[in-house]
C-alpha angles and dihedrals in degrees: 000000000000107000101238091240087057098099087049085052110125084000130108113268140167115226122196120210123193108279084047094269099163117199121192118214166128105273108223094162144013120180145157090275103036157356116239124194134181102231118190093263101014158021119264128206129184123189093236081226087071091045118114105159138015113176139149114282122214118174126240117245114192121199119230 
């Protein structure tokens, strides 16, 4: 069976923790400890307990 984070995997995502901290990355790995991103200067990883959100993530352009 697929895991369910498995079509976001290696593409930009937004993931929400409790207290409504919000991180932008690339997801590399989501398991049953913790969410890891590849951020544009770091490494970011999240305690899946404290996850509330992964979804796609598509920037915003804005037209001048």
């Amino acid at each position: 069976m697929r895991h369910p984070l498995s079509d976001l995997q290696n593409q930009m995502v937004e993931v929400r923790s409790q207290n409504d901290v919000v991180y932008r990355g690339i997801l590399v790995e989501a398991s049953d400890s913790s969410v890891m991103l590849r951020a544009e200067n770091s490494w970011i990883e999240i305690p899946t307990e404290k996850v509330v959100s992964i979804n796609k993530y598509i920037p915003k352009t804005f037209k001048t």
